[in-house]
C-alpha positions in Angstrom: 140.4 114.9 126.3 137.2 113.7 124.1 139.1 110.5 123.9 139.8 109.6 127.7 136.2 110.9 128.5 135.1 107.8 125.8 137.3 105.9 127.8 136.0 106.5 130.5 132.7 106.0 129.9 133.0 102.5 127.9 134.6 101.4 131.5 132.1 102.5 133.3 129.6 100.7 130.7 131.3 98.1 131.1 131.5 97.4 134.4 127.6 97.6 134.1 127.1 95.4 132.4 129.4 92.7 134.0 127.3 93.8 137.5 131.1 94.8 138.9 130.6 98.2 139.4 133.9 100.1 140.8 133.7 102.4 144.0 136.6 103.6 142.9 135.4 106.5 141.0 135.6 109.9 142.2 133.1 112.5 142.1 134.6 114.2 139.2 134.7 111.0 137.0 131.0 110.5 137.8 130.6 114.6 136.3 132.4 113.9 133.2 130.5 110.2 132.6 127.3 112.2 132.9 128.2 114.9 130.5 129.6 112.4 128.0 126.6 110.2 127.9 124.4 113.2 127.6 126.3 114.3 124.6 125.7 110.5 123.3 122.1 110.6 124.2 122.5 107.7 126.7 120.0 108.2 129.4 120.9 104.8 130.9 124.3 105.3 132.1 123.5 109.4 133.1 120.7 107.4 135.6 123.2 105.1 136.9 126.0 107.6 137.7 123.4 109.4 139.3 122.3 106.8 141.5 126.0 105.5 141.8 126.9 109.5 142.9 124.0 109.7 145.3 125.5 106.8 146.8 129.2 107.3 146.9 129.4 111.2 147.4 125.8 112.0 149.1 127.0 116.0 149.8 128.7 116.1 146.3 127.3 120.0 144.9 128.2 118.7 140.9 126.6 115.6 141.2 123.9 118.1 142.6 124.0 119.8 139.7 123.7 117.2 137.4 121.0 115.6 139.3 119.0 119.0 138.2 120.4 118.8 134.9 118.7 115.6 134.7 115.6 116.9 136.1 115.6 120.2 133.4 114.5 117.6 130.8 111.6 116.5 132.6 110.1 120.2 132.6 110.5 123.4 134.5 108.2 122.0 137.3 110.3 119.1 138.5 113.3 121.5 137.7 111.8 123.9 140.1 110.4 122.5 142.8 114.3 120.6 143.2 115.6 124.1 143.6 113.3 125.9 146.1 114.4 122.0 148.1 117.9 123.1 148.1 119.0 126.3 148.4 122.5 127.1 148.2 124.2 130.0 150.3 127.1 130.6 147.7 125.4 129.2 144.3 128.2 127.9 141.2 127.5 129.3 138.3 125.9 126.0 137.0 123.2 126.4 139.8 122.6 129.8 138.8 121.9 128.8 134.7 119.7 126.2 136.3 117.5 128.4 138.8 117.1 130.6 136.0 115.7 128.1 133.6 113.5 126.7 136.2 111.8 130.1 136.9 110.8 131.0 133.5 109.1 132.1 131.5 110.3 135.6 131.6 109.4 138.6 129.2 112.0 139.1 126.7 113.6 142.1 128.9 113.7 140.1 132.0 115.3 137.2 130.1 118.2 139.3 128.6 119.0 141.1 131.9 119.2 137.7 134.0 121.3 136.1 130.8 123.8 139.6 131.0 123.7 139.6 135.1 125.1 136.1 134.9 127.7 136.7 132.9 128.6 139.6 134.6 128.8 137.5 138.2 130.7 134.3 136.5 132.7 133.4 133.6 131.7 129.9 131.7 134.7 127.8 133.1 134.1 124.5 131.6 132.3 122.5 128.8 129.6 121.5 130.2 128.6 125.2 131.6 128.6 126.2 128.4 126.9 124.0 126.9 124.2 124.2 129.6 124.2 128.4 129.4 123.3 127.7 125.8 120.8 125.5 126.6 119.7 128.2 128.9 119.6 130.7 125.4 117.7 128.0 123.7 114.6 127.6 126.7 114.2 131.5 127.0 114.1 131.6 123.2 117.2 134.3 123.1 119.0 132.9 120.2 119.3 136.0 118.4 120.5 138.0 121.6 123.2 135.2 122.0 123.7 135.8 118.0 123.5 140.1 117.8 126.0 139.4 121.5 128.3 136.9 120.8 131.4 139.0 121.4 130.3 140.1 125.2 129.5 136.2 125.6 132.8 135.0 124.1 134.7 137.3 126.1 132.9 135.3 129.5 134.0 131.8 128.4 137.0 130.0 129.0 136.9 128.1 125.9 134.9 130.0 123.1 135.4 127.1 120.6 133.1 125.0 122.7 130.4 127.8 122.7 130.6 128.4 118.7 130.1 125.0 118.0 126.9 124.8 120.4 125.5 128.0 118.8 126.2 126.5 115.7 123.8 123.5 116.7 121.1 125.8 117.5 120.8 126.4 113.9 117.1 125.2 113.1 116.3 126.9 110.1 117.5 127.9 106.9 118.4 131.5 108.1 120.3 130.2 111.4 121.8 127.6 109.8 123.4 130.1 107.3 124.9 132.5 110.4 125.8 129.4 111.7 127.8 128.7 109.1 130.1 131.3 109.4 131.0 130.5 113.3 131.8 127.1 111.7 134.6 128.6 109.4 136.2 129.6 112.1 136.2 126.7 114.1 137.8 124.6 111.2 140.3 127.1 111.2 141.2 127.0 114.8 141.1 122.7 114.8 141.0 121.2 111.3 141.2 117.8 112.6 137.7 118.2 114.4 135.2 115.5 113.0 132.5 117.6 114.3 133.0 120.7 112.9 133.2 119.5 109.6 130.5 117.4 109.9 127.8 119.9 111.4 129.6 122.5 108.4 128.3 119.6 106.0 124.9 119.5 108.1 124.4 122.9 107.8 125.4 123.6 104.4 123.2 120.9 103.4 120.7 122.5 105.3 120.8 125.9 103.3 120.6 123.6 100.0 124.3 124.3 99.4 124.9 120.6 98.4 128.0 120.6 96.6 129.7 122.7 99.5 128.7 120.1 101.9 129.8 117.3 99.4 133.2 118.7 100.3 132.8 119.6 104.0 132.1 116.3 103.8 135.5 115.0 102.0 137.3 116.3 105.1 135.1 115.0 107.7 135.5 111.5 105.9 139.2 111.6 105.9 139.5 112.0 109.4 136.0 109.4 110.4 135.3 107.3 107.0 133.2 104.6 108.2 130.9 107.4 110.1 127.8 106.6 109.6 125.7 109.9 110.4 128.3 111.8 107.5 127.9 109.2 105.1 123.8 109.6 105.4 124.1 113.3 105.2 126.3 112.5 101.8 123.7 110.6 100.7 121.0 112.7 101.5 123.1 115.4 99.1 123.6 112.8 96.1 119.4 112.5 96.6 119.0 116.3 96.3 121.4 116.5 93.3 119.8 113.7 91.8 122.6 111.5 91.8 120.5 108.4 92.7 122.7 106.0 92.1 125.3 107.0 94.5 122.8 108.2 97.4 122.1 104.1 97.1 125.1 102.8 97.2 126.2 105.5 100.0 123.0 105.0 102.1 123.4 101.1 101.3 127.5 101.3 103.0 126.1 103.4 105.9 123.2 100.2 106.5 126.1 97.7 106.8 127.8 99.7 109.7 124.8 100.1 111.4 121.9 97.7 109.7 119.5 100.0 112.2 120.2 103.7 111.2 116.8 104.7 111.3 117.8 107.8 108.9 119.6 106.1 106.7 116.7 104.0 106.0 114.5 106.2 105.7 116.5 108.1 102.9 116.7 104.6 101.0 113.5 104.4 101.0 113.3 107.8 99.4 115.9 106.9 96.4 114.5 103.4 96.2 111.0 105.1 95.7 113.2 107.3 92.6 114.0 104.1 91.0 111.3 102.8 90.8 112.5 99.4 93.1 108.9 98.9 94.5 110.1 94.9 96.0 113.1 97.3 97.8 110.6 100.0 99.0 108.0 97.2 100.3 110.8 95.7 102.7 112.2 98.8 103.3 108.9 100.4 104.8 108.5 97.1 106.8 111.5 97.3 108.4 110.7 101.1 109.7 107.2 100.7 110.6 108.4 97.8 113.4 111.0 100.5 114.2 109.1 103.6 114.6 105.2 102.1 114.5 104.0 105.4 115.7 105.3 107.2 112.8 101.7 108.5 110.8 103.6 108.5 106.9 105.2 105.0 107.8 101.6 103.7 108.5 99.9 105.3 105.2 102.7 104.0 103.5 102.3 100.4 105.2 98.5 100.1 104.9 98.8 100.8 101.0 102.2 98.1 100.1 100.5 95.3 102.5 96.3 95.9 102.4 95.8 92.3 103.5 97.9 92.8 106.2 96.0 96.0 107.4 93.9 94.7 110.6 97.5 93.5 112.2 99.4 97.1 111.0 96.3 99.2 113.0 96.7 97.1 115.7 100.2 97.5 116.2 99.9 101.2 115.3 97.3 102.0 117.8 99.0 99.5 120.6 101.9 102.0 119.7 100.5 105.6 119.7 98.2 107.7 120.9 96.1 108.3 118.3 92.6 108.8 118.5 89.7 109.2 115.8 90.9 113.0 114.6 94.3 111.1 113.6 92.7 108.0 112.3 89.9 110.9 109.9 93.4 112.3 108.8 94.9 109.9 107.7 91.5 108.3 105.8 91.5 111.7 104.2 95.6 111.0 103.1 94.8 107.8 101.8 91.8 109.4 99.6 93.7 112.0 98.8 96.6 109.7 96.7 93.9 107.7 95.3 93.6 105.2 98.1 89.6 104.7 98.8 89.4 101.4 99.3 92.5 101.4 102.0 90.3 104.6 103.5 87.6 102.6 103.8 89.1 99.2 105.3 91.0 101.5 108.1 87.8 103.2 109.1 85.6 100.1 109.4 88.4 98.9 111.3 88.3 101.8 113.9 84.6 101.3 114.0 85.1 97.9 114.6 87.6 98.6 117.8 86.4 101.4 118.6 83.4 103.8 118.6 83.0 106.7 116.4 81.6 110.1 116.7 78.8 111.8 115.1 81.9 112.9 112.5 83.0 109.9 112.3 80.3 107.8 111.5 79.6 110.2 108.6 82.7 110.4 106.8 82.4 106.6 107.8 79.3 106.5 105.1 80.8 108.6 102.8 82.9 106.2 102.7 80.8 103.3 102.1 79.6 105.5 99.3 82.0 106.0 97.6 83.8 102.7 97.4 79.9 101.5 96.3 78.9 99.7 99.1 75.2 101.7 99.0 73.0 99.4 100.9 75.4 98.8 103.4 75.8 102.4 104.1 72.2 103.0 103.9 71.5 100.1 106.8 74.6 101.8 108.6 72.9 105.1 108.0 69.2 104.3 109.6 70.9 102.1 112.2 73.4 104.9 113.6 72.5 108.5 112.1 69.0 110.0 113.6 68.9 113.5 112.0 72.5 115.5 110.6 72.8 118.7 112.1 73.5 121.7 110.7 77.5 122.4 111.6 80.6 122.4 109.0 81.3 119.1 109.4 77.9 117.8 108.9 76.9 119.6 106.1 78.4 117.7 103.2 76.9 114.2 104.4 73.7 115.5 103.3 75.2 115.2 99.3 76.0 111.6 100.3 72.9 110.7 101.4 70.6 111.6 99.1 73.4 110.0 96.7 72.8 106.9 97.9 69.1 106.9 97.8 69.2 107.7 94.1 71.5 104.9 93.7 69.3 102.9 95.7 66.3 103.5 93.2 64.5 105.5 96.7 63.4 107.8 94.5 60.1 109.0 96.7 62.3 109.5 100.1 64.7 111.2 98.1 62.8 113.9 96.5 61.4 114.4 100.2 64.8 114.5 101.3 66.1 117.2 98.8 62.8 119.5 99.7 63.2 119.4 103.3 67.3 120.2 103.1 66.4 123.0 100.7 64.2 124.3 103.3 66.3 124.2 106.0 69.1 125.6 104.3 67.3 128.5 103.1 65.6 129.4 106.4 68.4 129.1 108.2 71.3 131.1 106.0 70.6 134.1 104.1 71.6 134.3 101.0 74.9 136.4 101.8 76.2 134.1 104.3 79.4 133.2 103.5 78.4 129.6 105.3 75.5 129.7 102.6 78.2 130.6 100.0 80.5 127.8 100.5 78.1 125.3 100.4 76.5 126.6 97.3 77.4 123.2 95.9 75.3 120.9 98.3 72.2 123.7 97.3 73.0 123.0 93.6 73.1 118.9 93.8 69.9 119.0 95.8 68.1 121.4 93.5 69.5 119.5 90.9 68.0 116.1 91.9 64.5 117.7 92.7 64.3 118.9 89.1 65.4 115.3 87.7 62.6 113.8 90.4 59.9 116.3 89.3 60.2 116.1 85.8 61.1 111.7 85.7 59.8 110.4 88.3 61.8 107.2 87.2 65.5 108.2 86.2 67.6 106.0 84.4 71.3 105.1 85.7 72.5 107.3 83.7 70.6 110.1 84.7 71.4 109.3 88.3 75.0 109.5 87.5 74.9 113.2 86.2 73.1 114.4 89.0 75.0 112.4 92.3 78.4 112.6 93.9 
């Protein structure tokens, strides 16, 4: 059946793309072309059957049906408001999974009892129903009554083996994926010639770190698919974890020259490349996924560091990409400082500053910066030119080390013993001594006290004495 669905489909794909579009499908066919490209992720050609259906069979109720399908993935709103616009006198039990879903949230009682009272009014006749009532599960987060129930469910559906598997892709964690698992035994047992049990057996397995049992899940999944490029990634992905580097290469490198785009694949390379120690590999590598995913926020760290001269065109095409704003662009100034990457830091904030305007925040951590990397007179000038007088918040507070920092590096020795007595002040008058605020900035207190007493007693430090007593 999977195989004339395919069939089906590629036709219809086909006849797309050629703009000779057949009239000569029937309602049905449209059905099963919408389900199949929703289990291939192919939004394009469930759009066009729709449009195709609405055309063809205008009073059709399952190309209804999947026109609300189509409108669940949008959101319960558009879901909803399709419903209340047509009611049905005698509602299929797709209809009913649907209107459910479109009027939650329910409380965890109310969700159970409509999920029993459908079961009780229909049984699960087809594929897709099934697929769609475990959706249904999934939305009203009742995965371990579907779990703790699976008997009274099983006993409702015409073919249970369809409704294993899709609990079995539920499985999100480490605990799920491991009563998955089991569910998965049985359906290799019932079809042992099932690429897709073997290879979500493998997924799973892999999942609960049982990489030798999914090395052979994997062996039997192979035999039946061997040029399959989402098995041999997860094989590769175990030959990583077992530190078999070597072969996760060559695996992940046969998996590339099925499909040169496999964004997964890649990505694992990457990872086993980065093992080696194959840093020409890992710079092309990292390339190639930032201009596929240039929203992804590790890709971009990892681009600004291999290619720093390149770094005003990768923020561009990051921000042009995303919707990041300056919370995501302090994050990831704080990654880059964190693995030793200050300079980088620096560079991508001036940028932002540059395209865009900073906040109070911002232009703080922008000088702390400046600071650090030892550019003090331009983040003094920066300093009297944007920042009038720090308040006292959390995220203010530290700046206050920084500046006074860079005054003693700057040999402003007078304004910087007035600095540290007028901070003292206010910090004192305005936390007591048990504050825990007070407690957790102990530090800043000490560094400014410190300084004071260096001032007092030399008027004229040396460099070195600076260094003892700064950031």
């Amino acid at each position: 059946m999977s195989d004339q669905l395919e069939t089906l489909y590629n036709k219809f794909r086909k006849e797309l793309a050629e703009n000779d579009l057949s009239i000569y499908y029937d309602e049905g066919d449209l059905a099963d072309i919408f389900d199949y490209a929703g289990d291939v992720h192919d939004d394009y050609i469930r759009l066009e059957v729709l449009m195709l259906g609405n055309r063809l069979f205008p009073d059709s109720e399952i190309l209804l049906e999947r026109r609300a399908i189509w409108l669940a993935n949008m959101g319960n709103e558009p879901l909803r408001q399709f419903i209340v616009d047509h009611p049905r006198s005698n509602p299929s039990v797709m209809w009913e999974i649907l209107r459910i879903r479109a009027n939650a949230p329910y409380t965890n009682e109310d969700a159970i009892t409509e999920l029993e009272n459908l079961l009780q009014r229909f049984r699960l006749n087809d594929d897709e129903t099934i697929i769609q009532y475990v959706a249904l599960v999934r939305h009203l987060e009742q995965e371990q009554w579907l779990i703790s129930n699976l008997d009274f469910v099983r006993n409702h559906c015409e073919y249970p083996p369809t409704l294993l598997f899709e609990i079995a892709r539920m499985a999100y964690n480490r605990t799920q994926s491991a009563s998955a698992l089991q569910l998965l035994e049985e359906l290799t047992e019932l079809d042992p010639f099932n690429t897709d049990y073997w290879g979500l057996m493998a997924e799973l397995q892999s999942n609960c770190e049982q990489y030798d049992e999914s090395l052979v899940s994997l062996d039997y999944a192979k035999a039946l698919e061997p040029d399959n490029v989402e098995l041999l990634t997860i094989e590769g992905f175990n030959y990583l974890k077992l530190n078999r580097i070597d072969d996760a290469i060559k695996t992940f490198e046969y998996a590339l020259t099925l499909d040169c785009d496999y964004f997964i694949a890649k990505r694992n390379l990457l990872e086993a490349y980065r093992i080696k120690g194959e840093s020409s590999k890992c710079k092309e590598l990292i390339s190639q996924l930032f201009r596929a995913e240039p929203s992804d926020t590790s890709l971009l760290c990892e681009m600004l560091i291999s290619f720093p001269e390149e770094i005003d065109e990768t923020l561009s095409h990051f921000y042009a990409n995303s919707d990041a704003d300056e919370n995501e662009a302090i994050v990831h100034a704080s990654e880059l400082c964190r693995t030793g990457n200050d300079a980088i830091a620096l560079q991508y904030i001036r940028w932002y500053n540059n395209s865009y305007s900073l906040s109070t925040q911002g232009k703080l951590i922008f000088i702390e910066l400046m600071y650090h990397n030892g550019y003090y007179n331009e983040a003094y000038n920066y300093l009297i030119d944007n920042i009038k007088a720090p308040v006292l918040s959390p995220n203010e507070l530290p700046v206050i080390a920084v500046i006074v920092s860079i005054l003693m590096r700057l040999h402003i020795f007078d304004e910087a013993l007035h600095f540290c007595d007028v901070w003292l002040k206010k910090l004192n008058t305005n936390f007591p001594e048990h504050n825990s605020f007070n407690l957790v900035n102990r530090g800043l207190v000490e560094i400014l006290n410190d300084i004071k007493t260096l001032l007092i007693n030399n008027p004229n430090p040396t460099d070195k004495q600076i260094e003892s007593v700064t950031l």
